[in-house]
NUPA-195099 format. One line per field, with one value per residue: residue number from 1; x, y, z negated of N, C-alpha, C in turn; residue in one letter. Coordinates in nm, 3 decimals, decimal comma. Last residue first. Layout:
nr [NUM|...]
n_east [X|...]
n_north [Y|...]
n_up [Z|...]
ca_east [X|...]
ca_north [Y|...]
ca_up [Z|...]
c_east [X|...]
c_north [Y|...]
c_up [Z|...]
rest [A|...]
This chain:
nr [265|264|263|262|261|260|259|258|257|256|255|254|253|252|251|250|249|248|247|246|245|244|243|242|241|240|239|238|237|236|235|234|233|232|231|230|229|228|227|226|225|224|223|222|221|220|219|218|217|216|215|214|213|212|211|210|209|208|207|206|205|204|203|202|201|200|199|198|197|196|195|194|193|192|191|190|189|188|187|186|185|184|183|182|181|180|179|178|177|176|175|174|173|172|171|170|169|168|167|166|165|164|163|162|161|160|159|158|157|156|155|154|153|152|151|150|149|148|147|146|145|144|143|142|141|140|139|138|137|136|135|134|133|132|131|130|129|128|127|126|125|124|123|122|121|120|119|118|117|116|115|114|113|112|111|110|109|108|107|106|105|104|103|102|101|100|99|98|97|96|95|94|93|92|91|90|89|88|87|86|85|84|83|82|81|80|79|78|77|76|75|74|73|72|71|70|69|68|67|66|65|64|63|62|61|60|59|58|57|56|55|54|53|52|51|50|49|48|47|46|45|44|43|42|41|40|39|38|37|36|35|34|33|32|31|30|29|28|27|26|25|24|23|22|21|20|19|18|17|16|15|14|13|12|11|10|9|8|7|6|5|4|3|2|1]
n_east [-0,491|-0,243|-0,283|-0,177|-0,268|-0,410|-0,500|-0,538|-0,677|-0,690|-0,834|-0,874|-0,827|-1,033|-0,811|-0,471|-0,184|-0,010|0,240|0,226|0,337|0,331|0,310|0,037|0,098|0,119|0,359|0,506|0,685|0,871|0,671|0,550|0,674|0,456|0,431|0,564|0,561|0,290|0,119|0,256|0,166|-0,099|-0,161|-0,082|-0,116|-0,049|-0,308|-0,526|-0,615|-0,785|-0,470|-0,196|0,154|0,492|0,687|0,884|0,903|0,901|0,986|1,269|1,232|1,406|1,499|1,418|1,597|1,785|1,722|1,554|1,691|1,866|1,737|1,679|1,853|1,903|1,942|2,087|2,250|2,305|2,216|2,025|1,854|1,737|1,608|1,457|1,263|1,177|1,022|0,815|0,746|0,620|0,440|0,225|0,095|0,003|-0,163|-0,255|-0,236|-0,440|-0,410|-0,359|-0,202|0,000|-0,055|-0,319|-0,298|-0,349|-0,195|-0,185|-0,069|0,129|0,279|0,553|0,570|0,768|0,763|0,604|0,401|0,255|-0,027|-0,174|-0,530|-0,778|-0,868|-0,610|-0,388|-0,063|0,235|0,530|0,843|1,163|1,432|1,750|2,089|2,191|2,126|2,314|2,351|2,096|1,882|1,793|1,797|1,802|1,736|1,895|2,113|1,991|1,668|1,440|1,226|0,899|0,604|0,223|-0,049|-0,442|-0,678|-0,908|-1,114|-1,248|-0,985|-0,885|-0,953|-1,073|-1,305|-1,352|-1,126|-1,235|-1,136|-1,188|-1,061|-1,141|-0,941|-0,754|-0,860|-1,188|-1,489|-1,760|-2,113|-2,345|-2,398|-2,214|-1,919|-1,742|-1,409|-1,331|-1,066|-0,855|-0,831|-0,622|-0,249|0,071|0,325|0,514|0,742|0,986|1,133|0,970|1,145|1,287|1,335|1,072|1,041|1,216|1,143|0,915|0,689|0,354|0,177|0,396|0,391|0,257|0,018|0,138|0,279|0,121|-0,239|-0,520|-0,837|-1,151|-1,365|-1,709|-1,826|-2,050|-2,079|-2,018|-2,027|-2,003|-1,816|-1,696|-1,445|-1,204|-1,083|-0,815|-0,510|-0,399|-0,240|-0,091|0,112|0,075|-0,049|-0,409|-0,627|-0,937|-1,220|-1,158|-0,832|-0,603|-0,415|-0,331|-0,475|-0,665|-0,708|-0,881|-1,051|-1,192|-1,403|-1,490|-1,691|-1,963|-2,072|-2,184|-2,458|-2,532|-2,797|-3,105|-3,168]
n_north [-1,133|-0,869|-0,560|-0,203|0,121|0,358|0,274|-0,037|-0,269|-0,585|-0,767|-1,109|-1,322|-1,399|-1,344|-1,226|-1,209|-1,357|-1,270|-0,955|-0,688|-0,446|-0,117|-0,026|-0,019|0,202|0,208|0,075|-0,046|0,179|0,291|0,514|0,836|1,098|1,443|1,703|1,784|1,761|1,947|2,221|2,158|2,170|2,429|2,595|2,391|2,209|1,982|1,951|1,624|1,384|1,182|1,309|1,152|1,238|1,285|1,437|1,534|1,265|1,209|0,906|0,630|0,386|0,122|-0,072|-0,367|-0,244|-0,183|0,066|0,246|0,273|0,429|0,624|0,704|0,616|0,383|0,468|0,584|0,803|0,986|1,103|0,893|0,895|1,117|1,070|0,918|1,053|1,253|1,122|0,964|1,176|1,335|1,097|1,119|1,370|1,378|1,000|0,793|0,596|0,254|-0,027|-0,215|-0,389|-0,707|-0,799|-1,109|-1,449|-1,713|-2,001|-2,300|-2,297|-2,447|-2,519|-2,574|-2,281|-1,939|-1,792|-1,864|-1,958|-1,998|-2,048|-2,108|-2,065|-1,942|-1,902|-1,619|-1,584|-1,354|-1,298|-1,215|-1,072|-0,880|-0,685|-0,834|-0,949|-1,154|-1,173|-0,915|-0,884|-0,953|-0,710|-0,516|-0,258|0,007|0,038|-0,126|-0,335|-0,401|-0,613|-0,890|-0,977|-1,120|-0,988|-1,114|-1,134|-1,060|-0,870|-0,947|-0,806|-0,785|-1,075|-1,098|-1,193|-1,160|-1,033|-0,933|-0,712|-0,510|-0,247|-0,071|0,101|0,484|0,601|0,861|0,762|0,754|0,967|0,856|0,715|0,513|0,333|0,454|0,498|0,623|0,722|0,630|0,772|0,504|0,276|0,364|0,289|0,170|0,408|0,602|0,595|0,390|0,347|0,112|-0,034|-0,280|-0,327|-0,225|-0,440|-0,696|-0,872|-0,990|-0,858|-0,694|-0,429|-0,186|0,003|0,043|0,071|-0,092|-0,213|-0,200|-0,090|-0,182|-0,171|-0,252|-0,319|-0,404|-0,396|-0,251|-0,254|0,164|0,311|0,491|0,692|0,838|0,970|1,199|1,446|1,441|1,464|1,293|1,023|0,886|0,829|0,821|0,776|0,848|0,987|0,853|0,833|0,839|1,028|0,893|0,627|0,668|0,398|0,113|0,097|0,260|0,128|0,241|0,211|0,125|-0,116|-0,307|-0,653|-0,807|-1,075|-1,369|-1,392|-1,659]
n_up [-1,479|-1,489|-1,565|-1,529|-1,655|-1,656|-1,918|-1,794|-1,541|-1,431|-1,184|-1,095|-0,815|-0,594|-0,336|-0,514|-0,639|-0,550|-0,393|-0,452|-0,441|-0,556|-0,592|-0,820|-1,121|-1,294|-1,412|-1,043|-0,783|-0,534|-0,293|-0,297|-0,443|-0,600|-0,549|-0,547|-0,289|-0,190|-0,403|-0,272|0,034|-0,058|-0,123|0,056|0,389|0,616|0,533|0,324|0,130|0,186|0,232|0,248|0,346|0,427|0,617|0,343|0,092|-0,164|-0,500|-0,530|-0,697|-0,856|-0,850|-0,563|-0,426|-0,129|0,064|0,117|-0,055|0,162|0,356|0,224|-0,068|-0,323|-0,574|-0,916|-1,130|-1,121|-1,275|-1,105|-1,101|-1,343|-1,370|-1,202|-1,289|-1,547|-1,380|-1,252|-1,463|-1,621|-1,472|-1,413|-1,669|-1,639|-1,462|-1,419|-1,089|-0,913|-0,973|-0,715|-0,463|-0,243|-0,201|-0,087|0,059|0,153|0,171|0,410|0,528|0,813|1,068|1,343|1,589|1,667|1,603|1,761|1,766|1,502|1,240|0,902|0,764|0,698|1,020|1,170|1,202|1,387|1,373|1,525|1,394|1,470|1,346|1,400|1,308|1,042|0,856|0,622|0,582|0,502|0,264|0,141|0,431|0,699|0,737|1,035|1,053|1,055|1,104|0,887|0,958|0,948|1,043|1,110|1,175|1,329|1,411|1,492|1,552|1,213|0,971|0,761|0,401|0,113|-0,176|-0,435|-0,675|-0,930|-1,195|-1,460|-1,667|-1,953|-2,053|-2,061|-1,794|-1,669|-1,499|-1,449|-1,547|-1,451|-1,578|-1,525|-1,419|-1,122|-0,956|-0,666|-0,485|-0,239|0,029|0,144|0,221|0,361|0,317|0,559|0,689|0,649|0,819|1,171|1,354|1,542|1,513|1,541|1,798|1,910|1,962|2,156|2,214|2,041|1,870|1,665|1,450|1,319|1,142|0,900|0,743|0,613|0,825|0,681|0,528|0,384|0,146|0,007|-0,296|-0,559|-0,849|-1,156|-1,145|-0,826|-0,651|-0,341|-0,145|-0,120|-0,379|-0,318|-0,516|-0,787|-0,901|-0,677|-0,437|-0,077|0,159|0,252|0,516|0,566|0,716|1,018|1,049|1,118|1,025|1,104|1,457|1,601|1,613|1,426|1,126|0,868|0,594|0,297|0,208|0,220|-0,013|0,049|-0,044|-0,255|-0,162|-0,357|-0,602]
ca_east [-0,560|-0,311|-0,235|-0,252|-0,125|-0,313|-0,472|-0,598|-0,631|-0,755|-0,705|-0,876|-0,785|-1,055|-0,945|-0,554|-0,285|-0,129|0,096|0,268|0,415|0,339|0,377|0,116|0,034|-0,020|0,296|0,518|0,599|0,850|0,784|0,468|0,655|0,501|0,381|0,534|0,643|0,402|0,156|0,284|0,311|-0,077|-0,168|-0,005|-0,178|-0,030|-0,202|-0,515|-0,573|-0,851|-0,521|-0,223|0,018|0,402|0,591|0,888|0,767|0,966|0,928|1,197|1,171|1,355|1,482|1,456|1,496|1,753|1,839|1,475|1,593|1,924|1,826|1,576|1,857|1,833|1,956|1,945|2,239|2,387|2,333|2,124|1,912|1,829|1,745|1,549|1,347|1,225|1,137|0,903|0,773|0,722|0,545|0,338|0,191|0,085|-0,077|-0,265|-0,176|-0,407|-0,490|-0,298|-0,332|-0,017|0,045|-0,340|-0,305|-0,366|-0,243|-0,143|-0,159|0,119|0,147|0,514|0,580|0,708|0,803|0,812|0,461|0,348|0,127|-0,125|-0,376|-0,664|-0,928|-0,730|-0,512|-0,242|0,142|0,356|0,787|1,024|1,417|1,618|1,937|2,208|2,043|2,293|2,459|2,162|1,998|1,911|1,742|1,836|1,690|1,777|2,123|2,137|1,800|1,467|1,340|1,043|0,747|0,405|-0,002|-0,290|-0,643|-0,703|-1,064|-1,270|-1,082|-0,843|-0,922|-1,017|-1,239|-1,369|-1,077|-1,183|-1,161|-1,160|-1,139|-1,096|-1,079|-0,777|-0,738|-1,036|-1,345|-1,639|-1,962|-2,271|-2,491|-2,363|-1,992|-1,841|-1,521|-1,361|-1,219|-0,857|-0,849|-0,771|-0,377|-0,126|0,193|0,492|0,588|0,930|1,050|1,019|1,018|1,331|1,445|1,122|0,934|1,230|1,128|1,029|0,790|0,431|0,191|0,263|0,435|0,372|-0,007|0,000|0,359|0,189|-0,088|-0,430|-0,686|-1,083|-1,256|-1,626|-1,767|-1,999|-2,135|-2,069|-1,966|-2,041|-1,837|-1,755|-1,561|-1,257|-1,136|-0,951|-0,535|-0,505|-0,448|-0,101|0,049|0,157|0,081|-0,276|-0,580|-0,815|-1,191|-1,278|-0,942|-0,688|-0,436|-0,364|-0,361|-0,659|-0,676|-0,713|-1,033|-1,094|-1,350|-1,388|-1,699|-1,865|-2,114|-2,120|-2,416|-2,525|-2,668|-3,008|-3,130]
ca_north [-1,247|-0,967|-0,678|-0,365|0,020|0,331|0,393|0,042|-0,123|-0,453|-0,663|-0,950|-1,229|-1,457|-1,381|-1,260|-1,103|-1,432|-1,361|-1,060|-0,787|-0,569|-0,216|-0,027|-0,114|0,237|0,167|0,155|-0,059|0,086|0,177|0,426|0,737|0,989|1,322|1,638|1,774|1,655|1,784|2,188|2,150|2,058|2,315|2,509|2,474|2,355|1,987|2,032|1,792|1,490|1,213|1,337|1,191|1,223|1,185|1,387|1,538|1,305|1,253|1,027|0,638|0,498|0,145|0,033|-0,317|-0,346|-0,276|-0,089|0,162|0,175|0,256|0,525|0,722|0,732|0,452|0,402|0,414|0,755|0,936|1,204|0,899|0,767|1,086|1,174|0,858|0,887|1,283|1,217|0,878|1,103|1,396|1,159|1,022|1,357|1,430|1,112|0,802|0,734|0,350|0,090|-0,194|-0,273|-0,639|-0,668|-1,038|-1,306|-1,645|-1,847|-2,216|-2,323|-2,393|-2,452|-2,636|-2,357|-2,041|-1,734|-1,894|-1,833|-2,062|-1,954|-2,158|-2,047|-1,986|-1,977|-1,691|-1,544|-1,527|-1,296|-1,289|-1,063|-1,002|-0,688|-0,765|-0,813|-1,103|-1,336|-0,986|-0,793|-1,087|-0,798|-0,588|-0,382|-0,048|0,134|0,062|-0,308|-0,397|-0,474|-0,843|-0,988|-1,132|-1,016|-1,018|-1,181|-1,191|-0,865|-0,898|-0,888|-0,742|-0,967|-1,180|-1,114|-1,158|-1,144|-0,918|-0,827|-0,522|-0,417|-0,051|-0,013|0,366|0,503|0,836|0,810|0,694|0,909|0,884|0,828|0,651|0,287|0,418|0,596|0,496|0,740|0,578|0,733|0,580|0,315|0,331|0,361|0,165|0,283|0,606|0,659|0,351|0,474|0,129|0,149|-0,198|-0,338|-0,223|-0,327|-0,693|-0,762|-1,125|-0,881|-0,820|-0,479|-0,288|0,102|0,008|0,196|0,009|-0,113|-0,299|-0,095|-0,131|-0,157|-0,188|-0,372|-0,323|-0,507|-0,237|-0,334|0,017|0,288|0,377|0,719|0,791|0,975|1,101|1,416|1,361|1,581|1,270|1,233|0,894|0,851|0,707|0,856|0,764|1,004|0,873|0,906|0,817|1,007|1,043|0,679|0,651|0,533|0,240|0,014|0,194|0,192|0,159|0,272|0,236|-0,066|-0,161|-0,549|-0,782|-0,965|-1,313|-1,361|-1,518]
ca_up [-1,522|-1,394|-1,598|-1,468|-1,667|-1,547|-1,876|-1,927|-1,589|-1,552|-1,203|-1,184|-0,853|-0,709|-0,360|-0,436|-0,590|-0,655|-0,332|-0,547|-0,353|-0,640|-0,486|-0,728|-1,054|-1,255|-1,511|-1,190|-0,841|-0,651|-0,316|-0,310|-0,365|-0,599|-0,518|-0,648|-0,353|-0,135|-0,366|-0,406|-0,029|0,030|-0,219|-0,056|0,271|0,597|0,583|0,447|0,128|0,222|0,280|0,130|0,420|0,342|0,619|0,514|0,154|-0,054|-0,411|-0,544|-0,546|-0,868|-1,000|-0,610|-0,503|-0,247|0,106|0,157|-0,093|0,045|0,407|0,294|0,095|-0,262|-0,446|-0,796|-1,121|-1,011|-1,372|-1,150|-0,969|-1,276|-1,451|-1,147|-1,177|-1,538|-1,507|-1,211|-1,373|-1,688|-1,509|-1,282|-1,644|-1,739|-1,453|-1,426|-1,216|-0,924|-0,955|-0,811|-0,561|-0,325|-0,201|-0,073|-0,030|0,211|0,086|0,342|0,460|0,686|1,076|1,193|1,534|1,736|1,512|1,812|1,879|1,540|1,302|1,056|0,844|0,595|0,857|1,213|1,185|1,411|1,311|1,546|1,430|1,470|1,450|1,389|1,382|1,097|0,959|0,758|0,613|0,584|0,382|0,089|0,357|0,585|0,655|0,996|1,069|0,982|1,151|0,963|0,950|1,023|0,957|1,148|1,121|1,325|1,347|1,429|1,676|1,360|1,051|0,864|0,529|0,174|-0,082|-0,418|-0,573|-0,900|-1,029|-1,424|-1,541|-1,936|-1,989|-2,147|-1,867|-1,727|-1,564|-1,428|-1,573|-1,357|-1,640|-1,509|-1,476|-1,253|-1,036|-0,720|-0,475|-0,392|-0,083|0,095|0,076|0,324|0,249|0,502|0,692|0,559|0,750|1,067|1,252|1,521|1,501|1,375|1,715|1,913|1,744|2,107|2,193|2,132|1,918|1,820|1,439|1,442|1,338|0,977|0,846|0,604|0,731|0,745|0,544|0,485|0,176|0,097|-0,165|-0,475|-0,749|-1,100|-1,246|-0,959|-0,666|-0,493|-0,171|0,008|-0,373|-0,372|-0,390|-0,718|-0,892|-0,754|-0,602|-0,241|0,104|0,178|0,432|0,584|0,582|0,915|1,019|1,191|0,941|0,988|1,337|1,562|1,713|1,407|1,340|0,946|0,717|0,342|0,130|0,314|0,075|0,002|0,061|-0,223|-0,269|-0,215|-0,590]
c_east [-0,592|-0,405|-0,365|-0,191|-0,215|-0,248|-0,367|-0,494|-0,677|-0,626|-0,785|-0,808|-0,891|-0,980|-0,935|-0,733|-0,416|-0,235|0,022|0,139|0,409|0,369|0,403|0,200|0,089|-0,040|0,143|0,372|0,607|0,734|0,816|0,558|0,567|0,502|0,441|0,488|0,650|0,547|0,227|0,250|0,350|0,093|-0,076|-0,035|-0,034|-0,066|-0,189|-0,356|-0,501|-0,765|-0,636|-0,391|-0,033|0,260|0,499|0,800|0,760|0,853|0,966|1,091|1,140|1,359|1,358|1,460|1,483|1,637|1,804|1,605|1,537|1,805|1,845|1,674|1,752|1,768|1,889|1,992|2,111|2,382|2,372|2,272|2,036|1,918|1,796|1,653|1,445|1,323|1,193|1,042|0,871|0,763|0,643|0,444|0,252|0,198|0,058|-0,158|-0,230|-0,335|-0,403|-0,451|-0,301|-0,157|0,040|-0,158|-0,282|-0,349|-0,238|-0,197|-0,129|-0,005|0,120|0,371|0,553|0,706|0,744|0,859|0,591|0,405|0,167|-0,014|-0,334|-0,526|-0,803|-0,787|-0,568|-0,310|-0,001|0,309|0,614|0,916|1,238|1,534|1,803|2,113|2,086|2,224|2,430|2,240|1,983|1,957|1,816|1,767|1,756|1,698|1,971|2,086|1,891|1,634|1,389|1,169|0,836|0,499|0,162|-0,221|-0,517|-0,654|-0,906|-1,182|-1,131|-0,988|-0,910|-0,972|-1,207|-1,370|-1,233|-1,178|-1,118|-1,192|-1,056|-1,144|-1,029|-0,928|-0,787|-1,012|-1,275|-1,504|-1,825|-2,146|-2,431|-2,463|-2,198|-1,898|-1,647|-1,491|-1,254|-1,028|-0,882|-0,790|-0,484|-0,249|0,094|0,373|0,537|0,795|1,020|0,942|1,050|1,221|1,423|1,246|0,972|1,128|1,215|0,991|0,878|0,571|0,274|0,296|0,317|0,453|0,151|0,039|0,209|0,239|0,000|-0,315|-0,609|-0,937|-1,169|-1,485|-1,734|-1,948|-1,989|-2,058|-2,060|-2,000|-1,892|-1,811|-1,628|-1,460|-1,212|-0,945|-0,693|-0,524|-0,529|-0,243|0,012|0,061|0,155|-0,144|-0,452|-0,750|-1,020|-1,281|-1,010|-0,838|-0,539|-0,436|-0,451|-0,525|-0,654|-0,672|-0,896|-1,070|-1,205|-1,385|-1,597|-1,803|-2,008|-2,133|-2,319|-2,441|-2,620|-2,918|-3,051]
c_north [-1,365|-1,104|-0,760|-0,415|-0,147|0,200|0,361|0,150|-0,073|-0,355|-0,581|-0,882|-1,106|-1,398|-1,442|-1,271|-1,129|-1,305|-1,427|-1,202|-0,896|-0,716|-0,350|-0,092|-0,129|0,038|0,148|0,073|0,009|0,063|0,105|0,254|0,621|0,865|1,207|1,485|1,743|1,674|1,713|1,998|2,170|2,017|2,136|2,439|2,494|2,451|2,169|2,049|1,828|1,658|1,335|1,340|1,208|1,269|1,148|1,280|1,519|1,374|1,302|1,099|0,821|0,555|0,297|0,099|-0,191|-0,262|-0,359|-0,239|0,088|0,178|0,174|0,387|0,555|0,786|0,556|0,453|0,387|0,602|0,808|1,129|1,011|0,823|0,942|1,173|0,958|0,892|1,164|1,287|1,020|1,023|1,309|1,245|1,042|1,248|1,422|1,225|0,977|0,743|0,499|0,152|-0,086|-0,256|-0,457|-0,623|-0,850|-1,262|-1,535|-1,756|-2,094|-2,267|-2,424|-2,408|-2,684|-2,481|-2,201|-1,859|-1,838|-1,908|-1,966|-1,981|-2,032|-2,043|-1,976|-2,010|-1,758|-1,661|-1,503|-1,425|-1,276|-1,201|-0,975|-0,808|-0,762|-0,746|-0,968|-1,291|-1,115|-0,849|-0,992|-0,916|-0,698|-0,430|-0,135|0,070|0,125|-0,165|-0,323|-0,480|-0,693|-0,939|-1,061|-1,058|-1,057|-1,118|-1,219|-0,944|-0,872|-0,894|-0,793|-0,885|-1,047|-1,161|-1,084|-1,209|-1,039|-0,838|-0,649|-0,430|-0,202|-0,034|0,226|0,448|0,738|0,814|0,806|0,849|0,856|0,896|0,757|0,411|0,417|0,476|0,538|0,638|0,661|0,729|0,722|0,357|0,401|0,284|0,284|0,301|0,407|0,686|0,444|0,406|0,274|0,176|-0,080|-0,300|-0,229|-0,246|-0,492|-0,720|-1,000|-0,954|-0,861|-0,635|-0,348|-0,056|0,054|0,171|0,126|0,011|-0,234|-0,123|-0,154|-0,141|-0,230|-0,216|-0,357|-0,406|-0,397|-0,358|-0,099|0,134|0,334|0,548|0,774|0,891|1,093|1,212|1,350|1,544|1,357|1,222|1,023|0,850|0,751|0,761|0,828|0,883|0,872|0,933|0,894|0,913|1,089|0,814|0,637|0,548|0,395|0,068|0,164|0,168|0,241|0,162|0,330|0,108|-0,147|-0,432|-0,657|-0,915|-1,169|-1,362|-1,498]
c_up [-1,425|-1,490|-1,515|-1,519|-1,591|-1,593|-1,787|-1,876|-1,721|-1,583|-1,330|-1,249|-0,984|-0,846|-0,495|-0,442|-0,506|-0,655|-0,387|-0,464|-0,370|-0,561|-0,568|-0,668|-0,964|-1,166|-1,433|-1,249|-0,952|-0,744|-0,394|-0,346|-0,404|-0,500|-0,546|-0,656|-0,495|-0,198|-0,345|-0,423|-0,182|0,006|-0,133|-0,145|0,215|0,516|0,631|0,459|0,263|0,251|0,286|0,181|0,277|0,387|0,555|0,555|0,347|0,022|-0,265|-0,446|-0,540|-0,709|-0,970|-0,761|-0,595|-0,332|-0,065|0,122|0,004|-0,070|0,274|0,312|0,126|-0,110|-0,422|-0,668|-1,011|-1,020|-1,252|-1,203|-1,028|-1,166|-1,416|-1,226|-1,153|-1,444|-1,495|-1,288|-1,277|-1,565|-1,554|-1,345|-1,485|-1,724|-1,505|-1,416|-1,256|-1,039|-1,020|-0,814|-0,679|-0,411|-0,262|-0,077|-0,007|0,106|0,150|0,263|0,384|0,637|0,909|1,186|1,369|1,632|1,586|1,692|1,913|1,655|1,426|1,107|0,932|0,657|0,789|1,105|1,176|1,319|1,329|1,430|1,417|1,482|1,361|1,431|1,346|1,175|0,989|0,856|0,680|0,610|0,534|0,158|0,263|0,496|0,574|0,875|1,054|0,936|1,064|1,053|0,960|0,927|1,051|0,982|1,207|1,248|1,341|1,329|1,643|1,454|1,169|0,948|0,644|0,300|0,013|-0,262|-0,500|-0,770|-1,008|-1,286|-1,517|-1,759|-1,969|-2,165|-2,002|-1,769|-1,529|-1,516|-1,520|-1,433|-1,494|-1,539|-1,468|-1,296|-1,126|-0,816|-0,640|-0,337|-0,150|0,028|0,178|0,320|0,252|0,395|0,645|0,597|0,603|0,951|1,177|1,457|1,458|1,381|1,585|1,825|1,806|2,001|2,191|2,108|2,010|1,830|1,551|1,452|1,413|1,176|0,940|0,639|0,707|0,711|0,683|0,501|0,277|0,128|-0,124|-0,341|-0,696|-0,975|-1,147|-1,019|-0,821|-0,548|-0,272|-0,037|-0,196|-0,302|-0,367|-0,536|-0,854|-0,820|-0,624|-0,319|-0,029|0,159|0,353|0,495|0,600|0,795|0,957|1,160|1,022|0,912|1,210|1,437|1,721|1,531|1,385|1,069|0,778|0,462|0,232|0,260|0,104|0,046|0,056|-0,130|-0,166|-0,294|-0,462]
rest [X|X|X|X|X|X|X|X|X|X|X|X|X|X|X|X|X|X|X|X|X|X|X|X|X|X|X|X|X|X|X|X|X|X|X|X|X|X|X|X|X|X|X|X|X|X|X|X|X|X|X|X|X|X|X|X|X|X|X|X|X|X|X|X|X|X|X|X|X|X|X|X|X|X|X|X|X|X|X|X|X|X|X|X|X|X|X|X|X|X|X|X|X|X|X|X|X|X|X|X|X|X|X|X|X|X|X|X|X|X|X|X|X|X|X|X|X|X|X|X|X|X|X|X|X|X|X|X|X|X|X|X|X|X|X|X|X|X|X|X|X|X|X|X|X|X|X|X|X|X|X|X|X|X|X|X|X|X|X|X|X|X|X|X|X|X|X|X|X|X|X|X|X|X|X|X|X|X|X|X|X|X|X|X|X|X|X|X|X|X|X|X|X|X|X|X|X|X|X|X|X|X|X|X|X|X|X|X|X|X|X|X|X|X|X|X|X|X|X|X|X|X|X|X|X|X|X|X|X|X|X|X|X|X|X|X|X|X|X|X|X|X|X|X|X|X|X|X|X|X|X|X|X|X|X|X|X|X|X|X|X|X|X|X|X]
């Protein structure tokens, strides 16, 4: 039996921003976000991304770049994909939706990624205090291995991973995650301010609409500002999946969703 050749559902031009691709890209939660594509049960795809930060991070020997990162433009999503079933039914809400990961690796020609560090005054990070500055490091590639010419000497094997994965939460469940986090933040147990959710792990991520991309809806609508003010950050992980940060996330990886909720197998 050939073996099968995936369909390309979502590309992306790594020269072009984020909000600039052919298929727009998004950085929050909602489910009135339309869908950029369509995907039946079974099928085999291929999906395209861009690294967190959406290209504002360069190859180069200056971590100026991670000093002054804006970091309310972070995780944009491929996406929303719309799922149907073998008749053309779309999934939802307490459907069983299973995805497996069967690989993953860098786009032609962007064989490399970064580590670093944020700086004091624009992020931090819980080793703020041993790393006050901003500091940077290149790692490129070669099959499984990657070693770094700001690390001389070091060349480890690495797990690629997606790090975010989710699916759209419904309305219902954006009302409780929007209720949830505001009674955290009201009774003064979460951060709030950009610096002190990157400084530690956040209980609660309120909607923000500074930077918020929503990719198909029309920027200057209202629908566009009823969204971004309803929208859910992408920061803390919730019941849908989302920021998981987890380097088992990987090739070989299945993800099952029962009404928005993943568990890893």
């Amino acid at each position: 039996m050939a073996p099968r050749t995936p369909r390309a559902v979502v590309k992306v031009d790594l020269n072009k921003r984020p909000s600039e691709q052919e298929k727009p890209l998004h950085n929050r939660w909602h489910p009135d976000i339309p869908p950029v594509a369509e995907v039946q049960e079974g099928e085999l795809l291929r999906v395209e991304t861009m690294d967190c930060t959406g290209g504002q991070i360069h190859d180069n020997d200056s971590a100026e770049d991670m000093k002054n990162v804006d970091v309310s433009r972070v995780h944009y999503l491929s996406g929303p994909i719309k799922v149907s079933d073998s008749a053309g039914v779309p999934a939802k809400p307490g459907d069983l939706l299973m995805v497996e990961i069967c690989n993953l690796g860098p786009l032609p020609g962007d064989e490399w990624g970064f580590t670093g560090t944020f700086d004091r005054e624009n992020g931090g990070s819980f080793l703020t205090d041993h790393f006050p500055s901003a500091t940077k490091a290149i790692w490129y590639f070669d099959g499984i291995f990657a070693s770094s010419r700001h690390i001389p000497g070091v060349r480890f094997p690495g797990l690629i991973h997606p790090g975010l994965i989710g699916t759209a939460p419904s309305k219902e469940l954006l009302e409780i995650w929007n209720t949830r986090e505001k009674n955290l933040v009201e009774r003064g147990e979460n951060a709030t301010t950009l610096c002190e959710i990157l400084h530690m792990r956040p209980l609660a991520s309120l909607p923000l609409v500074k930077s918020a991309l929503l990719g198909k809806v029309e920027a200057g609508t209202k629908e566009w500002d009823r969204i971004a003010n309803e929208a859910a950050r992408t920061i803390p992980g919730r019941e849908n999946g989302g920021n998981c940060d987890i380097k088992n996330l990987s090739r070989g990886s299945r993800f099952i969703f029962l009404y928005l909720l993943m568990v890893l197998i």
